[in-house]
C-alpha positions as CSV (number, residue, x, y, z in Angstrom):
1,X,0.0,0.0,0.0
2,X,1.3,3.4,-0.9
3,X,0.3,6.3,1.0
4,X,0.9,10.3,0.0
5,X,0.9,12.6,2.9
6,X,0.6,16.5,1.9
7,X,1.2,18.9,4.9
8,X,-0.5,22.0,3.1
9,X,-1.3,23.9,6.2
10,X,2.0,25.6,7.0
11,X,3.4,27.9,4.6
12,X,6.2,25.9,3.3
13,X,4.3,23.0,1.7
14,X,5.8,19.2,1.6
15,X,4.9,16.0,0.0
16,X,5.8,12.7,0.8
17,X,5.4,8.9,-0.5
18,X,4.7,6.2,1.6
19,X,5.2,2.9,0.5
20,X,5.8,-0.9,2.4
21,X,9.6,0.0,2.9
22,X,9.0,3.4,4.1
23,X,9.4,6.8,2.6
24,X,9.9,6.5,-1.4
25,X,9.6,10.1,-2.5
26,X,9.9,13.7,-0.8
27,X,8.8,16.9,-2.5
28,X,9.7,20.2,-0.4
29,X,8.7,24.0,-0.9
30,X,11.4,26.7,-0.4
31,X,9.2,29.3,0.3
32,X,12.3,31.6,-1.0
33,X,13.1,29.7,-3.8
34,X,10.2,29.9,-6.0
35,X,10.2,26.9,-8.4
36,X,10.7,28.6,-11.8
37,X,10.8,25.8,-14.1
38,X,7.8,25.7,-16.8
39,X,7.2,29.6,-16.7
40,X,7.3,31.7,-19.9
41,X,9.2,35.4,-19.8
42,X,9.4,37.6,-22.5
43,X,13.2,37.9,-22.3
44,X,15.8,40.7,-23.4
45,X,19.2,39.5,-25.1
46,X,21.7,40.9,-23.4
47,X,24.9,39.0,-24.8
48,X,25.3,36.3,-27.9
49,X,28.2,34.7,-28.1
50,X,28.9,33.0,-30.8
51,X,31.9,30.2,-29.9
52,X,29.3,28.9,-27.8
53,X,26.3,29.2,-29.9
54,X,24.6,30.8,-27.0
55,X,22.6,33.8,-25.6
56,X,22.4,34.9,-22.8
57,X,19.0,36.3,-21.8
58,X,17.8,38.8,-18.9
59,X,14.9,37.5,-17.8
60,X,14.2,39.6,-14.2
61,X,15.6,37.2,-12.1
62,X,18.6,37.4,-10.1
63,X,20.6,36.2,-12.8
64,X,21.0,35.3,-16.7
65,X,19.2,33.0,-18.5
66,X,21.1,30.6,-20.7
67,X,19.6,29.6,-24.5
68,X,21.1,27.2,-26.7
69,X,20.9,28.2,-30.5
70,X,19.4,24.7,-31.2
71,X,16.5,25.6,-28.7
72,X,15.1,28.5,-30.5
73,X,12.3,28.1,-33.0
74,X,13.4,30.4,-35.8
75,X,16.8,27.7,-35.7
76,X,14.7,24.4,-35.8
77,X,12.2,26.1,-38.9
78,X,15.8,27.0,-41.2
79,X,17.5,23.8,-39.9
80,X,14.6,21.5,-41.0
81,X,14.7,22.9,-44.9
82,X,18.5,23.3,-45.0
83,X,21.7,21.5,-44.3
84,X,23.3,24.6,-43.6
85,X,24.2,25.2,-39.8
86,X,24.0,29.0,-39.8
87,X,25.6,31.0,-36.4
88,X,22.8,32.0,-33.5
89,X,24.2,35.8,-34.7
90,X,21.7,35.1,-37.7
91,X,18.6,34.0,-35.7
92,X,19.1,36.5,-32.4
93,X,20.6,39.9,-31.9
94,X,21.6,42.2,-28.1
95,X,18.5,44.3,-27.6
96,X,15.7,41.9,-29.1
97,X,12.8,40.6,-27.2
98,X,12.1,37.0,-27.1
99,X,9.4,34.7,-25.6
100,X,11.3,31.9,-23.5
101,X,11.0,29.2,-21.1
102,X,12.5,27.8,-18.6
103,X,14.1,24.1,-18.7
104,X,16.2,23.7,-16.0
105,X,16.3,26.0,-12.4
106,X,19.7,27.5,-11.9
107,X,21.8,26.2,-9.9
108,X,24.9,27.9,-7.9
109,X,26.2,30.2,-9.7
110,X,25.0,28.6,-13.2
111,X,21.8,30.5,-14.6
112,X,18.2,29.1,-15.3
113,X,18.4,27.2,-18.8
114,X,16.1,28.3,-21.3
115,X,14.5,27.6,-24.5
116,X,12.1,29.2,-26.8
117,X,10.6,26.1,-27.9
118,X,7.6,26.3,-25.8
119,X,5.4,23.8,-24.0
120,X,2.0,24.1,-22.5
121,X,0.8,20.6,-21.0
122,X,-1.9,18.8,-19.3
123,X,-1.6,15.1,-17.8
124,X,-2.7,13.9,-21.3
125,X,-1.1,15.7,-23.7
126,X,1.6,18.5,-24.3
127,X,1.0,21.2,-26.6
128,X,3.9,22.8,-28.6
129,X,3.5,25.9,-30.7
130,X,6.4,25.8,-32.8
131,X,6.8,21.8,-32.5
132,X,6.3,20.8,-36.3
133,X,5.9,16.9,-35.1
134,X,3.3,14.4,-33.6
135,X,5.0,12.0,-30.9
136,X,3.4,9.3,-29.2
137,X,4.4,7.8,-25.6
138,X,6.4,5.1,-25.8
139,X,4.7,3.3,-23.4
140,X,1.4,3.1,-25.6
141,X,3.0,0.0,-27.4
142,X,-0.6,-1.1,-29.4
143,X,0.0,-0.2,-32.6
144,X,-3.4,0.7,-33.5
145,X,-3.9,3.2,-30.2
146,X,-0.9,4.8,-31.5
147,X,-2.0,5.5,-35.3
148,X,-5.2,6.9,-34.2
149,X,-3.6,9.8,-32.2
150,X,-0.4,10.1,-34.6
151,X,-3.4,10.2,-37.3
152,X,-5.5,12.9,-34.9
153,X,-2.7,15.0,-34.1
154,X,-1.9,15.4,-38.3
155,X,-5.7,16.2,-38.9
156,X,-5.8,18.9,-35.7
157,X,-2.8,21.2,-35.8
158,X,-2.2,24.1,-37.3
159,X,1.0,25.3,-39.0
160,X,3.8,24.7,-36.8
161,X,2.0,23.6,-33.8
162,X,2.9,19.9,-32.2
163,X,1.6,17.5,-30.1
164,X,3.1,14.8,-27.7
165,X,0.6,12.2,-26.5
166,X,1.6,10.8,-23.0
167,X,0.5,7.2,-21.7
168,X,-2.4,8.9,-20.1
169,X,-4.2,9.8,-23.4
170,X,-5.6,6.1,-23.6
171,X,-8.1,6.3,-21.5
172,X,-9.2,9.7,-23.2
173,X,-12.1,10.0,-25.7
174,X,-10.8,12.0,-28.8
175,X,-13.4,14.3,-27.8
176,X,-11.5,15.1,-24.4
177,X,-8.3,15.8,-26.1
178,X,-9.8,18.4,-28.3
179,X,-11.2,20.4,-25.6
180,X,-8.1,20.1,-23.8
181,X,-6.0,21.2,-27.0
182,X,-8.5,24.0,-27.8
183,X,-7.7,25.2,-24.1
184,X,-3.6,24.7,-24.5
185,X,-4.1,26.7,-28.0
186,X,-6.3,29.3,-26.4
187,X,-4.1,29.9,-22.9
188,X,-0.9,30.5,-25.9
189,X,-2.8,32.5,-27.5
190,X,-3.7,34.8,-24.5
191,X,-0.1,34.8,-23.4
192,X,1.1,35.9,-27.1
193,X,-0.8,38.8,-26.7
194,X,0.4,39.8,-23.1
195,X,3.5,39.7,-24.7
196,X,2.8,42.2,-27.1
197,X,1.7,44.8,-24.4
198,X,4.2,44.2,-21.8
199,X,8.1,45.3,-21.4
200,X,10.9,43.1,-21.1
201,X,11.8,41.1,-19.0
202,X,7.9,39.8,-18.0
203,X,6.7,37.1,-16.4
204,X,3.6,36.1,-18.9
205,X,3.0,33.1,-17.8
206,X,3.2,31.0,-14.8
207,X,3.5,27.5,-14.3
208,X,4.5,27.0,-10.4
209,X,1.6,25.2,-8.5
210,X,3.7,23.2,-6.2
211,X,0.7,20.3,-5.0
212,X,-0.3,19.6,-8.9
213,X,3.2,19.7,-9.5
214,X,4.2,17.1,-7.2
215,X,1.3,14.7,-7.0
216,X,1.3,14.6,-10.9
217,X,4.6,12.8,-10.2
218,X,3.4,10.3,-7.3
219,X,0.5,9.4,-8.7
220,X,2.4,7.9,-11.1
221,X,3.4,5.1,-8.2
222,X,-0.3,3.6,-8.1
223,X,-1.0,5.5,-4.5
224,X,-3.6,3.9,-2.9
225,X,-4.7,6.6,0.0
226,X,-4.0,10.6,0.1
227,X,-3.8,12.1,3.5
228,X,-3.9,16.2,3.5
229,X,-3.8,18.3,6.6
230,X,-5.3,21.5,5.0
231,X,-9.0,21.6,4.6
232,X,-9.1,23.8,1.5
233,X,-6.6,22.0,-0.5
234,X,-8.4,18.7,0.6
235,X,-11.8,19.9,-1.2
236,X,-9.7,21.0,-4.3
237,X,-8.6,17.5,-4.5
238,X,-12.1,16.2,-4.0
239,X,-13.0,18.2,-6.8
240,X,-11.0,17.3,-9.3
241,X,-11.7,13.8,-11.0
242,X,-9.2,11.4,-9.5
243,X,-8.8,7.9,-10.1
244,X,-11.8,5.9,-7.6
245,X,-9.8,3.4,-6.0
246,X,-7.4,6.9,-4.4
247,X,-8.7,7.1,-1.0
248,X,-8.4,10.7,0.3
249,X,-8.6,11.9,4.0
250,X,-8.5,15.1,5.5
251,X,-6.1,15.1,8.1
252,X,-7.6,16.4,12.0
253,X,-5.3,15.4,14.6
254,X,-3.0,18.4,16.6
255,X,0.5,16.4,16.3
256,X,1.9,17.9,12.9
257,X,0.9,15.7,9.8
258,X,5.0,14.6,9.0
259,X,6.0,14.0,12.4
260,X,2.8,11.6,12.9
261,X,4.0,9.7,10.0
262,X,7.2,10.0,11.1
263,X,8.9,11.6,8.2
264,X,10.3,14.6,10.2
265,X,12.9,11.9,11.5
266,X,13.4,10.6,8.1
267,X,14.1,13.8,7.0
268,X,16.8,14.5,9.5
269,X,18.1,11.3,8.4
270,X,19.0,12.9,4.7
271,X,21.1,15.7,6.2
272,X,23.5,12.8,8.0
273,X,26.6,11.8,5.9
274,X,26.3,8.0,7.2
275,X,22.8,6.2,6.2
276,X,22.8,2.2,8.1
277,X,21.9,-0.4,6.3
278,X,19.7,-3.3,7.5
279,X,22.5,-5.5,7.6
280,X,24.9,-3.8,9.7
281,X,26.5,-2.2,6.6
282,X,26.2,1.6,5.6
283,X,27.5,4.6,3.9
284,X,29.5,7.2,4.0
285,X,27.7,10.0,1.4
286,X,30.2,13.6,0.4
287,X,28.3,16.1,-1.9
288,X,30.7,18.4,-3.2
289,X,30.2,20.8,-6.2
290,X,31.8,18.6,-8.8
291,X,29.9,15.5,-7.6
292,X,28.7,13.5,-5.1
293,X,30.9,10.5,-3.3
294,X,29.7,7.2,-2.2
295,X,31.6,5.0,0.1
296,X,30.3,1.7,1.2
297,X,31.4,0.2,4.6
298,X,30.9,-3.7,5.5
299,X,30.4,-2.4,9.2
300,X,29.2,-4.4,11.9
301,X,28.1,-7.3,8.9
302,X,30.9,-10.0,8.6
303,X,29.0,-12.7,6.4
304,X,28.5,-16.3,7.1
305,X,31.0,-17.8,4.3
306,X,33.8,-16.1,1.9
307,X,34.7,-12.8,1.3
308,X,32.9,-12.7,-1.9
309,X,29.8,-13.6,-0.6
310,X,29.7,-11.0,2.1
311,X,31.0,-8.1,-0.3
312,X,28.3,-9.2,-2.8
313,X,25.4,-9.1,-0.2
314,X,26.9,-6.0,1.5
315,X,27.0,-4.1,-2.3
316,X,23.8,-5.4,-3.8
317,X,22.1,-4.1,-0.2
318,X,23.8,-0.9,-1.0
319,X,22.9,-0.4,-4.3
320,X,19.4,-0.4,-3.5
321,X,20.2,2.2,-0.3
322,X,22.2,4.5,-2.8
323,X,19.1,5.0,-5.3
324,X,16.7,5.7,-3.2
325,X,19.2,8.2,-1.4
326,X,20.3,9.9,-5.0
327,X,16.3,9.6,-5.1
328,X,15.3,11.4,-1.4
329,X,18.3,13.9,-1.4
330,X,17.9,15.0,-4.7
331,X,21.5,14.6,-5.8
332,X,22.1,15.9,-9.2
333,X,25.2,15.3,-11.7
334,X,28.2,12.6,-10.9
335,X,27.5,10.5,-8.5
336,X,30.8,7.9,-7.6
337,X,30.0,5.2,-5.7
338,X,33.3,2.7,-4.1
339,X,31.6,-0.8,-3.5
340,X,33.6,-3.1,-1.6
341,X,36.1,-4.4,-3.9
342,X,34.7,-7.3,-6.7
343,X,37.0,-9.1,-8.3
344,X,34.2,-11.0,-10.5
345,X,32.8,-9.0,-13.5
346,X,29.5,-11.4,-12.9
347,X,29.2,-9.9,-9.2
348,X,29.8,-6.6,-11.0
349,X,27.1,-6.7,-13.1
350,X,24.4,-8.5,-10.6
351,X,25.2,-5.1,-8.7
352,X,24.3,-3.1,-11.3
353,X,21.1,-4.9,-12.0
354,X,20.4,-4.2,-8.5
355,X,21.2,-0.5,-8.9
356,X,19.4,-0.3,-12.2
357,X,16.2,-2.0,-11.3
358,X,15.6,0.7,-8.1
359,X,16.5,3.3,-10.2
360,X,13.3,2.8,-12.3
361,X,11.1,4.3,-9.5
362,X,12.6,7.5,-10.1
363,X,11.4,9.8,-12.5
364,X,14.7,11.8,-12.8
365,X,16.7,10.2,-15.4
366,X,19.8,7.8,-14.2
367,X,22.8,7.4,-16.4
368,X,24.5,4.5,-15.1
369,X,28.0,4.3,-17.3
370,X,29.9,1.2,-15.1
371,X,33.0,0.1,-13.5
372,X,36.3,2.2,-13.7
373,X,39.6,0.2,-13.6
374,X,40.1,1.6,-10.0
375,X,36.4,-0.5,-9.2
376,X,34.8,2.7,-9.0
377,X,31.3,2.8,-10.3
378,X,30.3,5.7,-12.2
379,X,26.5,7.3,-12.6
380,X,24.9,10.5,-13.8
381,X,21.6,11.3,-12.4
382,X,19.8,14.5,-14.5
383,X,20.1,17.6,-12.2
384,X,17.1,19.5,-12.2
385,X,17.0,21.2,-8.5
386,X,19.3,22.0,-5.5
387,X,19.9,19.1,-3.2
388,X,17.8,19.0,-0.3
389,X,20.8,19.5,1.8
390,X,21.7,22.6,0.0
391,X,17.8,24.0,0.1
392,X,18.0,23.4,3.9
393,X,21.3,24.0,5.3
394,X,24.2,26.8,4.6
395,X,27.9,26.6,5.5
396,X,28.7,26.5,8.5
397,X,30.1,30.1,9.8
398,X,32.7,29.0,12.0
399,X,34.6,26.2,10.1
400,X,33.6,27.9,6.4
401,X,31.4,25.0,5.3
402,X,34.4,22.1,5.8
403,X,32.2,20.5,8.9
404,X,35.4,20.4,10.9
405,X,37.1,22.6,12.9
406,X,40.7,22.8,14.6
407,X,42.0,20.5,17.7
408,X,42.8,21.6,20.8
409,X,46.5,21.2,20.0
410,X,46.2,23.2,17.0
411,X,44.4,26.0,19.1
412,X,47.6,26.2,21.2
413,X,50.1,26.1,18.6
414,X,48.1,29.0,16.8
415,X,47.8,30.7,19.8
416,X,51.7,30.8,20.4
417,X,52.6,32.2,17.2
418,X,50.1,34.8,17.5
419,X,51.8,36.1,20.5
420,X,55.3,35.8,18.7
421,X,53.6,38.7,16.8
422,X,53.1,40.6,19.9
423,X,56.6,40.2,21.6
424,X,58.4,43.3,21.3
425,X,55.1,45.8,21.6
426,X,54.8,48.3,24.9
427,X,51.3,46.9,25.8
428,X,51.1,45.7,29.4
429,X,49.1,42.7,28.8
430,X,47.0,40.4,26.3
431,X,43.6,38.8,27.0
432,X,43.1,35.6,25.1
433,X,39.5,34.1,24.9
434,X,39.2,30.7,23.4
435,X,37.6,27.6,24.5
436,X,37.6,26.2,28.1
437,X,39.5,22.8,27.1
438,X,42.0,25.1,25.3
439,X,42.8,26.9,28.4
440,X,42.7,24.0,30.4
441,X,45.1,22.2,28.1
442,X,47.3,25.7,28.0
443,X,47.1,25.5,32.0
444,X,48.0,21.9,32.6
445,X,51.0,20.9,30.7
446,X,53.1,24.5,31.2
447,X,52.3,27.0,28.5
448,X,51.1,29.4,30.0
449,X,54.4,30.2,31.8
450,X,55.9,29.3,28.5
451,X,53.8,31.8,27.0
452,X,54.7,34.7,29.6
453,X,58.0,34.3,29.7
454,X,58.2,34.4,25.7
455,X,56.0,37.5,25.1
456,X,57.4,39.6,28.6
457,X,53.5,40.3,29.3
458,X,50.5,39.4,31.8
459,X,48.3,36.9,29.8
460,X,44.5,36.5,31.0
461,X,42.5,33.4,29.7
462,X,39.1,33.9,29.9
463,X,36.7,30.9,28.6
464,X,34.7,32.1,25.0
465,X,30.9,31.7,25.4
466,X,31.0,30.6,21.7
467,X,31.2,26.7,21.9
468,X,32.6,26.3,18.3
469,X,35.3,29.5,18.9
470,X,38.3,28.8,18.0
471,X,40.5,31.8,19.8
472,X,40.8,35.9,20.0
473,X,43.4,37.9,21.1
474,X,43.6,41.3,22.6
475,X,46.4,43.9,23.5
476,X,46.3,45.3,26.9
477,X,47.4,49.0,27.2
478,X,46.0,50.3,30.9
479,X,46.4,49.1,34.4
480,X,42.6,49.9,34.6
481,X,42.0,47.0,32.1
482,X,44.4,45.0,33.9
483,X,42.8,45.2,37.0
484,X,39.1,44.7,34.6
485,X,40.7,41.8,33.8
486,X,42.2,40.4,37.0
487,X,38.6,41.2,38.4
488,X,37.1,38.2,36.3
């Protein structure tokens, strides 16, 4: 049974799949971070640059967009009559206005990517304005299903305009697909014309709606039972037509919605660099900007027979653990995973079976390229958002984002040479506040008289009320703050 828990009643909404092994999927709303993926800008060029093929587009937001010459329309309607692969100088100019969309969010310091190939879509079918081409779901394999729409979709558009058919569209009449296309059509047309009156950069059209957005994508996991803590989204839901069998319940209790269903905790778990496995086993997960590090550890779990046996359970165990964390985390881009070492290419590849096969319940695509000669296995997983450790954490202030921070002995050896620096100045004393097993460690083993003798001053060591501080020092210069000081 698969369950989807929305906590809609706070302002920062959430989403969350439920299935026999626990949590399957998490969706999470950045209140600041407005999802702008799917919305339409009229757009001003600022910059082309032709080694790239590229243009660079301001679209209001905080920074750049970035199109691609092969994404723009006026390219794909030259390209389809000619073999001739003209510059984006001859399709776009600095200055011009241009109707865009965004693909992909930005991410660090990387832009939004865009492309003025538009798409409006509904569950059933996406409408393209400048598509020039019918496409069919793959998954609608009957033969017959598939030459009625390809057949529809060549009798109803207009011009340029294409259609994709999703899987959905099966259970459609061809009726339902024409009012839904005549609405697509209708909403473009609307927008084209807001264009026409606005000033770049615009928003014209907006395609954020965070609850459709999300349980669009889990309803694709056959969910049995929705469970919604806000009262108003719960009678939008019971509006719309969903599928019978999809039990949905409005939510009463005090105890928040994701704590009850214990996903809070879960949550917390994704922010932890080790995950334990079932076996005793677990990982050791790094995201860094380049990519994201794996390491699987046999822990406690020491196997009944050979080696081979136990790294094989341990690896096929993990494989599982690392999709579904790639999958809850949100990690984007390279992804490295270090399986205990197998020296048989058939363990290998049962492994990557393993891996492969879990992978299928995500609906971001995984690029799973193999082994290296080092026994590193090597993955891509499309990055279309910010990991959920980077939409709910920062670097940390006191160690600069490294998670670490200097050892005692480190504290002291820093602290000496700093006071090298202050050995031949006319102040009367320093005041050195760090933390209290510093000054314990300075106290105990002789430095301190070490310390005086070297700098010819009074020192005072005063414990920091920061537990993470590392240490400050300050010069002296009046007997009034000596006695201040003496006084503490």
């Amino acid at each position: 049974m698969k369950t989807c828990v929305i906590n809609a009643a706070t302002t920062a909404k959430r989403m969350a799949l439920i299935g026999e092994n626990g949590l399957e999927h998490l969706h999470l709303e950045q209140q600041n971070k407005h999802k702008v993926v799917g919305n339409i800008y009229l757009g001003r060029v600022v910059n082309v640059v032709p080694g790239m093929q590229a243009a660079f587009i301001d679209i209001g937001l905080s920074q750049n967009g970035f199109l691609h010459r092969d994404d723009l329309a006026s390219y794909q309607r030259v390209n389809g009559h000619s073999n001739e692969e003209k510059s984006i100088s001859h399709f776009v100019h600095e200055g011009e206005a241009i109707l865009v969309q965004i693909v992909k969010e930005s991410i660090g310091t990387k832009g939004p990517k865009l492309t003025g190939l538009l798409e409006l879509s509904t569950e059933e079918v996406v409408y393209l304005p400048h598509g020039n081409y019918i496409a069919i779901s793959k998954k609608i394999e009957d033969e017959a299903e598939r030459k009625k729409w390809t057949d529809y979709g060549q009798s109803y558009r207009q011009e340029q305009e294409g259609f994709l058919f999703r899987t959905a569209v099966k259970d459609k009449t061809i009726e339902a697909i024409t009012q839904k296309l005549d609405q697509l059509r209708s909403t473009y047309t609307q927008l084209s014309q807001k264009a026409a009156s606005v000033k770049a950069p615009a928003l014209i059209y907006d395609a954020y709606h965070f609850i459709e957005m999300g349980l669009s994508n889990l309803l694709k996991h056959k969910v049995d039972e929705i469970i919604v803590d806000d009262f108003h989204t719960f009678e939008s839901l019971k509006k719309k037509q969903m599928d019978r069998n999809i039990t949905l319940t409005y939510y009463k209790e005090k105890e928040n919605i994701f704590g009850h269903y214990q996903i809070e905790q879960e949550i917390d778990k994704l922010l932890k660099r080790v995950v334990w496995l079932k076996s005793g086993a677990y990982l050791v997960i790094d995201e860094t900007e380049a990519l994201t590090v794996v390491d699987v550890n046999t822990g406690t779990f020491v196997g009944k027979k050979s080696f081979r046996e136990t790294a094989l359970l341990v690896n096929k165990e993990a494989a599982v653990e690392v999709a579904r964390q790639m999958r809850l985390r949100n990690i984007g881009g390279i992804v490295i995973v270090d399986f205990i070492n197998m020296s048989s290419e058939q363990d290998r590849q049962a492994v990557i079976q393993e891996l492969r096969k879990e992978t299928l319940a995500d609906y971001v695509r995984t690029t799973i390229v193999g082994f290296t000669e080092l026994g590193l296995l090597q993955l891509t997983r499309k990055k279309v958002n910010e990991s959920i450790s980077t939409a709910l954490t920062k670097p940390c202030d006191i160690c600069s984002g490294k998670g670490r921070t200097f050892d005692d002995d480190t504290v002291v050896f820093q602290i000496e040479r700093t006071l090298l620096e202050h050995k031949y100045k006319d102040d009367e004393a320093i005041w050195i506040e760090t933390r209290a097993s510093v000054i314990e460690k300075i106290k105990k083993e002789g430095v301190l008289d070490r310390l005086k003798g070297m700098t010819h001053m009074q020192l005072f060591l005063t414990p920091s009320s920061h537990a993470h501080c590392t240490y400050t020092v300050r010069q002296i210069g009046s007997e009034e703050e000596i006695k201040k000081r003496i006084k503490r």
